[in-house]
DRENVO-33826 format. One record per residue (C-alpha): residue number from 1; chain; x, y, z. Coordinates in Angstrom, 3 decimals. Layout:
BEGIN
PT  num  cadena      east     north        up
PT  NUM       A         X         Y         Z
...
***
This chain:
BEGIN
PT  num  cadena      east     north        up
PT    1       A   -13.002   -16.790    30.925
PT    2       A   -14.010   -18.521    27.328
PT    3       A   -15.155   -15.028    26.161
PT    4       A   -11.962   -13.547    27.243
PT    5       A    -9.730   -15.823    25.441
PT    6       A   -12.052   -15.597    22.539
PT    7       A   -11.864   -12.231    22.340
PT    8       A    -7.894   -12.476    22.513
PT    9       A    -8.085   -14.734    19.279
PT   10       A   -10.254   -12.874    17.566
PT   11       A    -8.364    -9.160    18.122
PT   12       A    -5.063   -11.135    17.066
PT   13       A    -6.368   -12.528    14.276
PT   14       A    -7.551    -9.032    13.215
PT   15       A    -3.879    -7.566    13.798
PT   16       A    -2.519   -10.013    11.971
PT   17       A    -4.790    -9.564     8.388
PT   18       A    -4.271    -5.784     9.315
PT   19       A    -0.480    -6.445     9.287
PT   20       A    -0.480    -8.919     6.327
PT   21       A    -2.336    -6.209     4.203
PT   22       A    -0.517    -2.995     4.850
PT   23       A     2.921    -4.917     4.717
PT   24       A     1.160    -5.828     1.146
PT   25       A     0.296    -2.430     0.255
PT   26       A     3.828    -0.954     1.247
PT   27       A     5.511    -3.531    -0.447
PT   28       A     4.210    -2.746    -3.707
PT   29       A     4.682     1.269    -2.842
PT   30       A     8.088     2.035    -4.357
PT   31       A     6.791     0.077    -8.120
PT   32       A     3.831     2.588    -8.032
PT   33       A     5.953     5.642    -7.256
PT   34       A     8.241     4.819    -9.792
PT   35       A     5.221     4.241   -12.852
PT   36       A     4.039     7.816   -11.206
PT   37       A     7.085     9.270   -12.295
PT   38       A     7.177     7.568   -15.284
PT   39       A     4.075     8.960   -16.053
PT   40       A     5.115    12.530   -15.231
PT   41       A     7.929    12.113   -17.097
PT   42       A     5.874    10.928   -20.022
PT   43       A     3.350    13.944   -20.032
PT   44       A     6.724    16.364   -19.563
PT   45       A     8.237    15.245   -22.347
PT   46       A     4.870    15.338   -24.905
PT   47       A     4.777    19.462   -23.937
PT   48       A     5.464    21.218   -26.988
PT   49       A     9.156    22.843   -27.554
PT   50       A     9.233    26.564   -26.391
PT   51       A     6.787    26.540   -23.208
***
């Protein structure tokens, strides 16, 4: 029974970093799609006139 509850602590505990770091990672998403398009934007606007 103490390998049971164990193992019910440790897979929460798991879930819960997993949680912590993808909430992390989606959170700062929509700042690195924006400096994406920023950079796009960037290399767009360098291109010479006429092409």
């Amino acid at each position: 029974m103490d390998a049971l509850t164990l193992s019910i602590l440790t897979v929460s505990g798991v879930v819960t970093i997993l949680l912590f770091t993808v909430r992390g990672i989606l959170d700062q998403l929509p700042d690195l799609l924006a400096a994406w398009h920023r950079v796009k934007r960037a290399f767009r606007d360098q291109e010479p006139n006429g092409e």
